[in-house]
VOGU-3710 file (C-alpha; in Angstrom, 3 decimals, decimal comma):
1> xxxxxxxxxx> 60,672/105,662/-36,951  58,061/108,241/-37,032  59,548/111,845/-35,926  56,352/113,573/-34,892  58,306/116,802/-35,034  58,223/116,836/-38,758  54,956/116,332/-39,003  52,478/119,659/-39,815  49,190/119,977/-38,884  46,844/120,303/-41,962
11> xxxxxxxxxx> 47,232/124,198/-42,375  49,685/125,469/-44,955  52,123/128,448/-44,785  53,903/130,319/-47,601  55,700/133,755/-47,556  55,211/135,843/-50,499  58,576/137,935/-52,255  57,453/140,759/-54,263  60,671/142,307/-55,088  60,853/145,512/-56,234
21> xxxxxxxxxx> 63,485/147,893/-57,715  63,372/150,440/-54,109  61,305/147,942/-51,996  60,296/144,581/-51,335  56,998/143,645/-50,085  57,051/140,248/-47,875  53,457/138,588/-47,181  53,532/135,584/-44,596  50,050/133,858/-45,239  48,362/130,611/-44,287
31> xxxxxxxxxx> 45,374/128,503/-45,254  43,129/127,281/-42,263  40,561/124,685/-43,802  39,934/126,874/-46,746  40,235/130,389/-46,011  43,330/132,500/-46,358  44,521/134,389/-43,182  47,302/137,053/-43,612  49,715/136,827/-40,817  52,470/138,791/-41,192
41> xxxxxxxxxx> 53,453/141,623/-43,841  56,403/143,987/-43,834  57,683/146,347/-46,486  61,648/146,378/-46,679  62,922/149,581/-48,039  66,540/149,008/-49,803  67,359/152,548/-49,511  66,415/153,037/-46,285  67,842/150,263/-45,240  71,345/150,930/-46,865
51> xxxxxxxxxx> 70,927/147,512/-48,890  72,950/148,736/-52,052  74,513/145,479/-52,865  72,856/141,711/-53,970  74,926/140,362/-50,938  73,636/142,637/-48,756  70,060/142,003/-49,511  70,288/138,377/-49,338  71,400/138,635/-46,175  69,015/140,740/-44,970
61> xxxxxxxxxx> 65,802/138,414/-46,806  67,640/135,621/-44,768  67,071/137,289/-41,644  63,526/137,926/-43,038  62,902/133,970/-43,344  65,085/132,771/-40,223  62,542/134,980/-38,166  59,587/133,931/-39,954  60,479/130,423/-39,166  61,423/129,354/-43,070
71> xxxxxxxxxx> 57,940/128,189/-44,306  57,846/127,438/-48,103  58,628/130,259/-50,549  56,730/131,996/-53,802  58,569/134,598/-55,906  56,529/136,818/-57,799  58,424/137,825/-61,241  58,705/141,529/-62,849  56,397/141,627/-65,497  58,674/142,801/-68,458
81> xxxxxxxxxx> 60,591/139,355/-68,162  57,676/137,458/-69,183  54,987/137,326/-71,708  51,600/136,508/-70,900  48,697/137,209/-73,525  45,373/134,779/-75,130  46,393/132,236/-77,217  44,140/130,712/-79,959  44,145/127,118/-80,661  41,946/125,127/-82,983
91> xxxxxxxxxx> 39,599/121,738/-81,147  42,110/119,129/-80,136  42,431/116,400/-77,470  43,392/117,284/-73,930  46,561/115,045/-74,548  47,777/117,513/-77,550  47,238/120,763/-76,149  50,561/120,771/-73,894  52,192/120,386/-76,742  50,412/122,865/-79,039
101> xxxxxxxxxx> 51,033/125,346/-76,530  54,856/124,521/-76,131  55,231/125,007/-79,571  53,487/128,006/-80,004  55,740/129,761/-76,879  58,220/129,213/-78,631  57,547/130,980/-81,426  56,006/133,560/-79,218  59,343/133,681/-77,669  60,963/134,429/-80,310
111> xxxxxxxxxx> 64,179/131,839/-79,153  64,591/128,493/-80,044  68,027/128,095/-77,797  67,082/129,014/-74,429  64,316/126,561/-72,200  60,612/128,233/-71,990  58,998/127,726/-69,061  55,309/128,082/-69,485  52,186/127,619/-68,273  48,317/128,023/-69,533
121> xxxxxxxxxx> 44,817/127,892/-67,953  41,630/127,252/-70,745  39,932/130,540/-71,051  36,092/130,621/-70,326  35,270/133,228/-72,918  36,267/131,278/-76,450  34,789/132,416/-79,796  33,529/130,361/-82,407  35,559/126,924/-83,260  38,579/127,460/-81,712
131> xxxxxxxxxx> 39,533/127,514/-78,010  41,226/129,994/-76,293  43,609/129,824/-73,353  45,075/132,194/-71,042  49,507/131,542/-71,370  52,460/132,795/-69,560  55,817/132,150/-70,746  59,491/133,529/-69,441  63,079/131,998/-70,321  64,372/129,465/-67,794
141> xxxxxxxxxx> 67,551/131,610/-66,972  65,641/134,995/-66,521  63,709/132,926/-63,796  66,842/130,973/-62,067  68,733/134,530/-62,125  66,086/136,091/-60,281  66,503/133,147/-58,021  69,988/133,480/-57,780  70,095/137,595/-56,874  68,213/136,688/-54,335
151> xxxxxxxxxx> 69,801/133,908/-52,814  67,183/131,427/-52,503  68,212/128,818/-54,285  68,515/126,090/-51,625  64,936/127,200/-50,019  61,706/125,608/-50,422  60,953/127,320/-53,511  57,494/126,226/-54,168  55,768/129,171/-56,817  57,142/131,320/-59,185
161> xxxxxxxxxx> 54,644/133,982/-61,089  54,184/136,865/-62,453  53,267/140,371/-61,397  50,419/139,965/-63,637  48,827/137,008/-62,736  49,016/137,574/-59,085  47,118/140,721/-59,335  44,582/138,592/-60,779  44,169/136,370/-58,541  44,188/139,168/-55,698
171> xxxxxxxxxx> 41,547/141,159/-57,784  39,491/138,240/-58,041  39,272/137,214/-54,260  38,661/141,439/-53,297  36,120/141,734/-56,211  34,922/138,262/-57,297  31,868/139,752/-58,979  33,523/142,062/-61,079  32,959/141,032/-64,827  35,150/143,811/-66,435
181> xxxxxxxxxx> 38,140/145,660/-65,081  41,658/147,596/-66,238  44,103/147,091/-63,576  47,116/149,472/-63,440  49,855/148,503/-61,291  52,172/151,477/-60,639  55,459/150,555/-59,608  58,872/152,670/-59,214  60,316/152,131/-62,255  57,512/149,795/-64,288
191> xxxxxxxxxx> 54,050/150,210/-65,242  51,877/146,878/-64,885  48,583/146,966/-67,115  45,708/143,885/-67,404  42,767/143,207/-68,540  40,282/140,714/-66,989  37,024/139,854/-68,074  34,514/137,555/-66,128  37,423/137,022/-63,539  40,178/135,695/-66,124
201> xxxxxxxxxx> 43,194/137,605/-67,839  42,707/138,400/-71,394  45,490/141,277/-72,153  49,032/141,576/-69,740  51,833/143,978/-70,741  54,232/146,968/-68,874  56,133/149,678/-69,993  59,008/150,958/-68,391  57,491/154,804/-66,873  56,723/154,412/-63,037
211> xxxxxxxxxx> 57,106/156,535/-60,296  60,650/156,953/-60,585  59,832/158,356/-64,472  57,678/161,625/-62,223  60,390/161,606/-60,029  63,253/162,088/-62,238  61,176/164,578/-64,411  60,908/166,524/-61,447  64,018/166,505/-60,464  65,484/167,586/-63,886
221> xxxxxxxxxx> 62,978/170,251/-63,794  63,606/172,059/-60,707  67,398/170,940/-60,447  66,599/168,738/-57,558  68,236/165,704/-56,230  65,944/162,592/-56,592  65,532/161,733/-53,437  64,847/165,600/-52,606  62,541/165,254/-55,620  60,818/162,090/-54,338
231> xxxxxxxxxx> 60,312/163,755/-50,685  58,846/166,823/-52,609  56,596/164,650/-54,571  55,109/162,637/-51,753  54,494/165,837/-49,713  52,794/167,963/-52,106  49,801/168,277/-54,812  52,284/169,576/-57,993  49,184/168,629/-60,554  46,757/171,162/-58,800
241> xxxxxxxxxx> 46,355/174,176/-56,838  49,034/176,843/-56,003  51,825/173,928/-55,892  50,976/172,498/-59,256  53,936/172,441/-61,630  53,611/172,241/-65,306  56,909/169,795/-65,850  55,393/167,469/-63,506  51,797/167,909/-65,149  53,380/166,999/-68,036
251> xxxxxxxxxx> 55,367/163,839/-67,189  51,493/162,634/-65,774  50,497/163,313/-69,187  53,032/161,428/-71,198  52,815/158,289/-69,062  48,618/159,166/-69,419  49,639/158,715/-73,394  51,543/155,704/-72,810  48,732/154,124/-70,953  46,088/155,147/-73,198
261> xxxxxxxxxx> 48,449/153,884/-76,285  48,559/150,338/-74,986  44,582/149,941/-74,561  43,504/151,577/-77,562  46,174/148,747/-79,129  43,810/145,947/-77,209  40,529/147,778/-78,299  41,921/147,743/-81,646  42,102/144,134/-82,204  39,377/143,238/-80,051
271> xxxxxxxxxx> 36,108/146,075/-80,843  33,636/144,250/-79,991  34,732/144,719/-75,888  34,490/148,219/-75,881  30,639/148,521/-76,952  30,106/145,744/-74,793  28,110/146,707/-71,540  28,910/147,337/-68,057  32,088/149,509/-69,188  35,735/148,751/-67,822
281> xxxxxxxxxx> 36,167/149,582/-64,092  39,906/150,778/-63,827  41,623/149,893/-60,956  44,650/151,933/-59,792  47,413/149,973/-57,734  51,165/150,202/-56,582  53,048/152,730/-54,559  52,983/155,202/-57,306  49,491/156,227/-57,241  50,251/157,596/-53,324
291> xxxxxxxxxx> 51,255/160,914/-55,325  48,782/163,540/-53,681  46,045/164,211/-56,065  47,062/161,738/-59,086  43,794/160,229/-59,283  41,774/163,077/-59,144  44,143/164,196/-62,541  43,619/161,036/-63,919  39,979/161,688/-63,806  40,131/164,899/-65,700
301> xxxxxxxxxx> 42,405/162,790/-68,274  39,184/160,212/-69,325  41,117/157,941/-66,916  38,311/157,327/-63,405  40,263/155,171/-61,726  39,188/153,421/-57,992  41,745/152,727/-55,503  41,775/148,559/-55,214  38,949/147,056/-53,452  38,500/146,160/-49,826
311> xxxxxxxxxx> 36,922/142,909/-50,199  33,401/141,500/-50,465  32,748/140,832/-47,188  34,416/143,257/-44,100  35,328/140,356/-41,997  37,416/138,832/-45,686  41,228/139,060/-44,418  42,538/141,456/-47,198  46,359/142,345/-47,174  47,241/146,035/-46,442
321> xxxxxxxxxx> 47,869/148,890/-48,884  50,958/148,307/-51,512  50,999/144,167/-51,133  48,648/143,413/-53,451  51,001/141,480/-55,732  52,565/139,481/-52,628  48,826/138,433/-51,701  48,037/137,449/-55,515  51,489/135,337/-55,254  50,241/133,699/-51,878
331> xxxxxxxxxx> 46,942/132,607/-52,829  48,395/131,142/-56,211  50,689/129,088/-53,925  48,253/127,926/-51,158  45,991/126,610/-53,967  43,387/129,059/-53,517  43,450/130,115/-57,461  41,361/128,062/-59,656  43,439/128,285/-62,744  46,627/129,297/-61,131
341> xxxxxxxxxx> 49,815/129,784/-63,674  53,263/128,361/-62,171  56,628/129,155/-63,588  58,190/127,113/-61,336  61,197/125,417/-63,339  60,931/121,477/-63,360  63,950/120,586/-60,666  62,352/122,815/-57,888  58,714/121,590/-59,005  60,079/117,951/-58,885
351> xxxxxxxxxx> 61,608/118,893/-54,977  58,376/120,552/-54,098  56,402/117,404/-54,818  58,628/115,282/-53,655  58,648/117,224/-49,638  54,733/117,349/-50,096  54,816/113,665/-50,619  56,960/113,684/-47,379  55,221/115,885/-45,670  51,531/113,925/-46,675
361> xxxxxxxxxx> 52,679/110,588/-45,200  54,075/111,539/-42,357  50,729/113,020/-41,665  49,307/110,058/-43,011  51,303/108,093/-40,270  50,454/110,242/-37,563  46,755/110,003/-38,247  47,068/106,104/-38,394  48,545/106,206/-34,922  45,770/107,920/-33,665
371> xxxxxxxxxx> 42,714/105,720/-35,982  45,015/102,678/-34,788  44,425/103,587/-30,887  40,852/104,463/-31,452  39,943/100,921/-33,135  41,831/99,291/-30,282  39,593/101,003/-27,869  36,237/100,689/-29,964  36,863/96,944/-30,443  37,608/96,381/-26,594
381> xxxxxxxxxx> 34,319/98,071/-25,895  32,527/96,428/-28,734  34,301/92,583/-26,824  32,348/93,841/-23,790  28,892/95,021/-25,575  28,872/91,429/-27,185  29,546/89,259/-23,991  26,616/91,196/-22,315  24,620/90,380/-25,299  25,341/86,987/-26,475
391> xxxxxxxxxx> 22,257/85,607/-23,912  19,740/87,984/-25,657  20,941/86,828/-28,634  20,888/83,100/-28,384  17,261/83,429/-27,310  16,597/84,912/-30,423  17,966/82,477/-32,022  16,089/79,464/-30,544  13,160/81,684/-31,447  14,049/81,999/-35,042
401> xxxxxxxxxx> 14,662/78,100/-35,388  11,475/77,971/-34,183  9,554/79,454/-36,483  11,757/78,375/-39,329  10,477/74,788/-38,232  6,807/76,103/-38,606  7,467/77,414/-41,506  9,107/74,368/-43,044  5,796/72,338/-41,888  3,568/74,966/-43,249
411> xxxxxxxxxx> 5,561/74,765/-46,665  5,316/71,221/-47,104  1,385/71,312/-46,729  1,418/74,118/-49,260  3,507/72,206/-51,872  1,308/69,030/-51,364  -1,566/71,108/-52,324  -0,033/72,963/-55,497  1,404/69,273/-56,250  -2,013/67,825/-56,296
421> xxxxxxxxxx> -3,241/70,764/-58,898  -1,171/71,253/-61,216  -2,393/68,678/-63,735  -5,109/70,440/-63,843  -3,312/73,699/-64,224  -1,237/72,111/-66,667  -4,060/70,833/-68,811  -5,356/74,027/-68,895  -2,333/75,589/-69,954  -1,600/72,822/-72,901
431> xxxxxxxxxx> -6,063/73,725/-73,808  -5,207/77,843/-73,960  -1,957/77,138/-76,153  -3,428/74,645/-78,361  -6,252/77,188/-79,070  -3,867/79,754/-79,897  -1,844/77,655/-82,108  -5,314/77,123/-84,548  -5,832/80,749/-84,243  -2,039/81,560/-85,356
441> xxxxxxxxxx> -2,149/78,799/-87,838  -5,262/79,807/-89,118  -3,987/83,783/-89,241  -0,582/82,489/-91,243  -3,450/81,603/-93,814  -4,187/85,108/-94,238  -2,794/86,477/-97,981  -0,131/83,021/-98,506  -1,392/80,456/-100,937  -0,136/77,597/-98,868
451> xxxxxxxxxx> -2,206/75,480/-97,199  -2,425/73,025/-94,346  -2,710/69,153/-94,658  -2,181/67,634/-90,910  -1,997/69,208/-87,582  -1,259/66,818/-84,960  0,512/67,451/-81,504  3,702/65,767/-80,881  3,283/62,794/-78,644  0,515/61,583/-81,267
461> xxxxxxxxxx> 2,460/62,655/-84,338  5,672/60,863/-83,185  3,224/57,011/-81,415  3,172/56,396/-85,307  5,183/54,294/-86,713  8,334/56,250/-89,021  7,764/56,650/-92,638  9,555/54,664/-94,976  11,750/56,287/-96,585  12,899/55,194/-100,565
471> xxxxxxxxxx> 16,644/54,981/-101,631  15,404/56,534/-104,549  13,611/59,019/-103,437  15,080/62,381/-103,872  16,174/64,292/-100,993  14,524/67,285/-99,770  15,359/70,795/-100,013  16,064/72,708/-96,386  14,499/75,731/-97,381  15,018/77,232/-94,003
481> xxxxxxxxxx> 18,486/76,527/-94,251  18,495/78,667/-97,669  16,803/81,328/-95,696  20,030/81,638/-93,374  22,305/81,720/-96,385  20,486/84,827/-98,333  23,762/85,290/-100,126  23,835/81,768/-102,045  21,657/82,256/-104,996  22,637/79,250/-106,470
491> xxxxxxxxxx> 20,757/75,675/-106,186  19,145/75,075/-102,799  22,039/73,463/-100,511  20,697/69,845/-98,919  20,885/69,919/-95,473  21,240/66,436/-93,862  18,552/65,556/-90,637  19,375/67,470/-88,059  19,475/66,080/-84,621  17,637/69,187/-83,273
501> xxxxxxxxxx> 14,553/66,041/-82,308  16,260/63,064/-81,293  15,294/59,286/-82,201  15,080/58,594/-78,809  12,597/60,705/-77,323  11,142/63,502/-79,898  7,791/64,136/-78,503  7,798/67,572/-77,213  5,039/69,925/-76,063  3,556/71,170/-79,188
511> xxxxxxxxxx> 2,599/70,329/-82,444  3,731/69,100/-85,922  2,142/71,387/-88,792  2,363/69,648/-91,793  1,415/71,869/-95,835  1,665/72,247/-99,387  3,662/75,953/-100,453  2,971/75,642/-104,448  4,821/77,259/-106,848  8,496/77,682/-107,614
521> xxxxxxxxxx> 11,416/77,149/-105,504  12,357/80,766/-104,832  8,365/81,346/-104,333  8,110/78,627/-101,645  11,141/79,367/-100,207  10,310/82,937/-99,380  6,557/81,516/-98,404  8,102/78,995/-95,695  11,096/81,947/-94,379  7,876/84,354/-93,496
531> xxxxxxxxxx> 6,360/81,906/-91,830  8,861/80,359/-89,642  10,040/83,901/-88,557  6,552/85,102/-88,005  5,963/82,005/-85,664  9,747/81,806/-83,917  8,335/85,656/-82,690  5,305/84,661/-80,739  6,291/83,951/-77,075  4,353/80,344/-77,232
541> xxxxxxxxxx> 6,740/78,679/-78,738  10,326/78,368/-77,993  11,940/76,737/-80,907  9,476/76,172/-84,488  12,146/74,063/-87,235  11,519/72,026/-90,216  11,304/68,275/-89,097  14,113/66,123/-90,565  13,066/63,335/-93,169  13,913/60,498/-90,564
551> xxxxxxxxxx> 11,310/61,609/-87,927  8,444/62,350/-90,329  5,278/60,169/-90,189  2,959/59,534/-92,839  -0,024/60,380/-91,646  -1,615/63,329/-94,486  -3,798/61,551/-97,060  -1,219/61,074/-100,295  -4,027/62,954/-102,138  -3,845/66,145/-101,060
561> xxxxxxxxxx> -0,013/66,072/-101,286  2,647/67,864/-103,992  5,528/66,207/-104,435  8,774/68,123/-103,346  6,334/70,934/-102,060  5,448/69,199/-98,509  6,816/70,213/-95,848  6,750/69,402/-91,971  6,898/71,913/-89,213  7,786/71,228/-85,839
571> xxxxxxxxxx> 6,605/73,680/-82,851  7,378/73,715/-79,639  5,716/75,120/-76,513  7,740/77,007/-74,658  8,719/75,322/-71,107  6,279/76,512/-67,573  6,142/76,109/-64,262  3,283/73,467/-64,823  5,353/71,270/-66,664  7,728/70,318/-64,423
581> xxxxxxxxxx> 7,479/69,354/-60,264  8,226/72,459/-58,364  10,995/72,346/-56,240  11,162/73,741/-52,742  14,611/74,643/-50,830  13,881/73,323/-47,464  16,227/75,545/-44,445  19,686/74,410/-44,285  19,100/72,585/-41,092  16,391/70,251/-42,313
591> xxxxxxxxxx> 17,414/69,626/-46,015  20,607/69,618/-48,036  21,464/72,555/-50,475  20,945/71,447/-54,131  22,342/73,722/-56,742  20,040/76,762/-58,065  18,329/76,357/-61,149  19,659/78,841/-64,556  15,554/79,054/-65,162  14,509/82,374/-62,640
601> xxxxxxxxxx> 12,466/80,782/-60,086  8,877/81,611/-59,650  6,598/80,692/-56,490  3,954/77,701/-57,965  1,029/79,831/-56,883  2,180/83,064/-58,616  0,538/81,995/-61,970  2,064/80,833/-65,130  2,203/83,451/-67,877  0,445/81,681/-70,583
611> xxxxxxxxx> 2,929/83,364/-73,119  6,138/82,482/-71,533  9,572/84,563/-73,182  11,384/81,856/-76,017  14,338/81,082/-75,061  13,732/81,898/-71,247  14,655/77,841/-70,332  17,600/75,850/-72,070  16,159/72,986/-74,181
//
């Protein structure tokens, strides 16, 4: 039975976990027909909060997701757990570059014991003959530990990603025109740095200096407590102006070094990107760039950086300040990503699929409820549209039989007349293609030393009585029959009479050619394969063979004649529509149906093309 209180409208809902070392940033987003809509976001700070322990902050994230009504789940990954980086790969199938790509994680990796879970999107920037593809590896049990301090591992876990490629996909949805960009995600104790070029990842790694690294240099510093130190730090400018401290200036500057270290590391092995034009926009994000006056210092360091884009359009729902990573998680999981990279390991991606499938036909059920009830009601009014109709339409009816009886009439007359002309149509036909038979016999003539000694059409060829034929006479060579065979250079084969013109009735339309080809065998051979192929290509005929021994006539003077060099040729005129009756379909209420003819019809006053296609009509 249908339970219509599982079912979900078509708009999907995911909250977002970025969890961080001192906070966690929890994004409730859905997806209305297309666009994203941020519903709910709220920063949990452990400290704060008193949340020292792992059972004490799965409790509390439970309390997050009982309120939040437990929609699906996507975990966004610390970036030092995983590997992500452009991976070369030579041309090869679609089928083989899973496997490629497992194989090269692996050795990426740098284990062989523990499971890889990976993913990969194609790059659109590849260079030269090999294709390039954007992957993402981690170990299985870095993943399901993560899973487990968290205590979600009986939720509806449907993403896993990295810090990395979720701010990605968040920088491309605030800045989708951007070609090149440096983002630099400052975190408390990690800091985040990619590359992306035309909207794609090409370079992800971290180092461990974040904002806890300024904090606990000041601290040490000026013998403060760290979270005296962090208060301190938050309140005041210490990099400029009469509170600026040189320890502090100088922790900037170290993790300034860092940063530098691991671009000029990129630039290195790729120089052709920084020549390349526009130059790298760098894009400052995370918690730790809220220092007072840190990106004005970065400037003086060679290091512009712009805070992270509003959006490209102001009415674009963009998530607030610090949950840029939980919006880059959400959008991977609502499908709003084109390439998106899952970690997700195979038993929750097999349970994820399995409640969409669910979840898709109880829709699917609900919605054929609902087309169900509107046929019902569309064919009761359709009942009621046809009995108010059926009058009208038997009217028309009577009409139409009408005129088909009119037309039946008319068509008879018609027939009678073409009937009553085609002789004469067809005697004009058989005139044009006898003329054009002398004028292609006469061409053959052209350059051959053959030469014709009877031309006779067939029904006056074949009223002659047969030839008598010799028991000792020697049998004649098929030279056509050699001309199939080009491989058999041997002695001419005898072919025995065909049965290609019967006994009974071998008059055709067309003609029997009878000639002399002097000379050799080879020589006459060749001499009687150009011409039969140069005839079998003209559209009048539809079949030109050597005429078997048993149906020849003599009729050629025995003067004129060389033994074992005569030969007979019959032609035949390919079949039209003045040869034959035409037949007219009457309606099926006046005539029976009689099965359609494999020749393509043709109305008997269209015309007859007097160079009808061989082969067009079975013989």
């Amino acid at each position: 039975m249908l339970r219509f209180d599982k079912v979900r409208p078509p708009v999907r809902q995911v909250v977002a976990l970025d969890g961080g070392s001192r906070r966690f940033k929890v994004l409730l987003a859905e997806i209305d027909f297309g666009r994203v809509r941020i519903l709910k976001e709220e920063a949990l700070d452990l400290q704060a909060e008193g949340l020292v322990s792992p059972e004490e902050i799965k409790s509390h994230l439970h309390e997050f997701l009982d309120r939040w009504g437990r929609p699906p789940l996507a975990l966004t990954l610390p970036e030092h757990v995983s590997t992500s980086q452009i991976l070369d790969l030579p041309p090869a199938p679609d089928s083989e570059v899973d496997k490629l790509i497992g194989e090269e994680s692996i050795k990426l990796s740098g284990v062989s014991e523990s499971r890889i879970v990976y993913d990969f999107a194609p790059s659109e920037i590849n260079s030269g003959a090999r294709h390039q593809f954007w992957v993402t590896l981690c170990q299985e049990g870095e993943i399901r530990e993560r899973i487990a301090r968290l205590g979600i591992e009986h939720d509806d876990l449907c993403e896993v990603t990295t810090t990395a490629n979720a701010l990605i996909s968040a920088y491309r949805a605030a800045a989708p025109s951007s070609r090149r960009s440096i983002l630099i995600h400052l975190g408390a104790q990690t800091t985040v740095v990619v590359i992306v070029l035309a909207g794609q990842g090409v370079f992800a790694t971290s180092f461990q200096m974040g904002g806890d690294f300024f904090t606990r240099a000041l601290a040490r510093h000026q013998n403060l407590s760290e979270d005296r130190a962090e208060a301190l730090k938050r309140e005041k400018n210490l990099l400029a102006g009469s509170d600026a401290s040189a320890e502090f200036r100088s922790a900037v500057e170290g993790w300034v070094s860092e940063l530098k270290g691991q671009l000029a590391e990129w630039f290195k092995q790729n120089p052709g990107a920084a020549a390349a034009t526009p130059a790298f926009e760098l894009i400052a994000s995370g918690g730790g760039f809220d220092q007072p006056g840190l990106l004005e210092y970065l400037r003086t360091q060679g290091m512009p950086m712009r805070p992270w884009p509003a959006g490209p359009e102001p009415e674009e729902d963009m998530p607030g300040k610090g949950f840029e990573v939980a919006y880059g998680t959400a959008l991977q999981a609502l499908g709003h990503v084109p390439h998106p990279i899952s970690l997700l390991p195979q038993d929750y991606r097999q349970a994820w699929q399995k409640r969409l499938t669910r979840q898709r036909f109880d829709l699917a059920s609900a919605l054929l409820i609902v087309v169900c009830l509107l046929v019902l009601g569309l064919g009761t009014w359709r009942k009621l549209s046809l009995f108010n109709t059926k009058q009208a339409l038997l009217d028309k009816v009577q009409a139409g039989q009408t005129a088909v009886d009119a037309n039946d009439s008319f068509m008879t007359d018609l027939m009678a007349e073409y009937e009553s002309l085609r002789p004469v149509l067809a005697a004009q036909q058989s005139s044009l293609d006898t003329l054009k038979t002398l004028a292609l016999l006469q061409q053959s003539r052209s350059n051959r030393s053959f030469w014709y000694i009877l031309l006779a059409d067939q029904q006056s060829y074949f009223s002659q009585p047969p030839a008598l034929l010799s028991t000792n006479r020697p049998a004649k060579t098929n030279l056509l029959a050699a001309t199939l065979e080009p491989a058999r250079l041997g002695p001419l084969v005898v072919r025995a009479p065909t049965a290609s013109l019967t006994n009974s009735v071998p008059a055709r339309p067309g003609f029997i050619a009878e000639l002399i080809v002097p000379g050799d065998a080879e020589a006459s051979r060749q001499a009687l394969s150009e011409l039969v192929n140069s005839l079998k290509q003209q559209r009048l005929f539809s079949k030109v063979d050597l005429l078997s021994d048993d149906l020849r006539r003599n009729l050629a003077d025995s003067k004129v004649t060389v033994t074992d060099r005569d030969f007979v040729l019959a032609m035949d005129f390919a079949e039209t529509d003045f040869q034959q009756p035409a037949h007219w379909r009457r309606s099926a209420s006046s005539a029976p149906t009689r099965p359609a003819s494999r020749r393509p019809a043709r109305p008997p006053w269209s015309g007859s093309d007097p160079n009808p296609t061989p082969g067009s009509n079975p013989q």
